[in-house]
N, C-alpha and C positions, 0 to 999 in steps of 0.2 A: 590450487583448487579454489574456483573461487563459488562462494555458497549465494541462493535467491532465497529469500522466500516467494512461494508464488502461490497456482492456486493448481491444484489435479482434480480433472473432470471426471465424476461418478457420476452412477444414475443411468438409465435409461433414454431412447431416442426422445427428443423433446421434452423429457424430464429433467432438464442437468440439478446436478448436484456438486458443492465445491470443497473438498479437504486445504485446509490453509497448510502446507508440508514445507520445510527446507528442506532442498536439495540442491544437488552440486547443477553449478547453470550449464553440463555439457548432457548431460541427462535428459529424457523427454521430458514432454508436458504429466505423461499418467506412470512414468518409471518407477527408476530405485528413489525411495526416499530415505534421507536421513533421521526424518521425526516428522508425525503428526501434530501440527500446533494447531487445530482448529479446525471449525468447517464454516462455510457458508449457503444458505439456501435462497435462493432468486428466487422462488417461486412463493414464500412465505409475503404476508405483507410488510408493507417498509417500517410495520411500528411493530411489529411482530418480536417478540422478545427470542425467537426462537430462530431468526433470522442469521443473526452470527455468533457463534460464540468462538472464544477465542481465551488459547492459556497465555497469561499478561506474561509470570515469569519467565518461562520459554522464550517468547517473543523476546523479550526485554535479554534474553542472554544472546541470541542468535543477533541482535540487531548490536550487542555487545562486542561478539568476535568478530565482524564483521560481513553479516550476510547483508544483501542488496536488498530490501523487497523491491517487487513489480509497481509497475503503476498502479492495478486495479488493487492489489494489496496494500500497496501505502494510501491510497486512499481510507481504505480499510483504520488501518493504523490510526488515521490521525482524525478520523470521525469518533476511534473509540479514546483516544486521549494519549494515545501511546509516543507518537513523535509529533515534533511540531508542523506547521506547513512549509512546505517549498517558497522561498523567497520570490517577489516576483521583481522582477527586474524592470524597467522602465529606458523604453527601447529612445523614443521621440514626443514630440510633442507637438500642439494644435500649432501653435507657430514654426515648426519647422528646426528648430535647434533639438540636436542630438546632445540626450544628458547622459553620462554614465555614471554607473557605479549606485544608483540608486534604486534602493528596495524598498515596494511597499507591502505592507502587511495586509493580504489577502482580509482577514478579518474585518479590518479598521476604518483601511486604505492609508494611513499615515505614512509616511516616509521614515525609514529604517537608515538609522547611521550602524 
């Protein structure tokens, strides 16, 4: 069984609204859940304190046993400090030579050994 965190759609037609839930990834999008960790509101403004709230320790045990989050949840995640960011990889370069194996850091841009 393997677990997401993602997000399930509430709310009303052009009103959505988002509960941040783990559940099993065979499950729908607004199905069974296993726990509530959260919710999110889009429609709030972006400095809006009331925008996302989210329970750390939960978070922090589900991402422990090994649940996946979503793209738009780990974004989530790592604006509010919970995991680090995605390595980026570095495909080629202005000259034409293919480098591998090297990572830069989204924040910095420095190159990651």
């Amino acid at each position: 069984m393997t677990l997401k965190i993602r997000l399930a759609r509430l709310g009303c037609k052009h009103r959505p609204f988002y509960r941040i839930v783990a559940a099993n990834d065979k499950s729908r999008r607004d199905g069974k859940q296993i726990e509530v960790l959260g919710f999110y509101d889009p429609l709030q403004g972006k400095e809006d304190a009331n925008r996302v709230s989210l329970k750390f320790d939960r978070i922090k045990y589900w991402l422990s046993v090994g649940a996946q989050p979503t793209d738009s949840v780990e974004n989530m995640l790592f604006r509010a400090g919970l995991i680090p960011p995605k390595p980026m990889v570095v495909v080629g370069s202005k000259n034409g030579q293919q480098s591998t194996n090297l990572h830069l850091s989204p924040i910095t841009g420095e190159i990651l050994n």
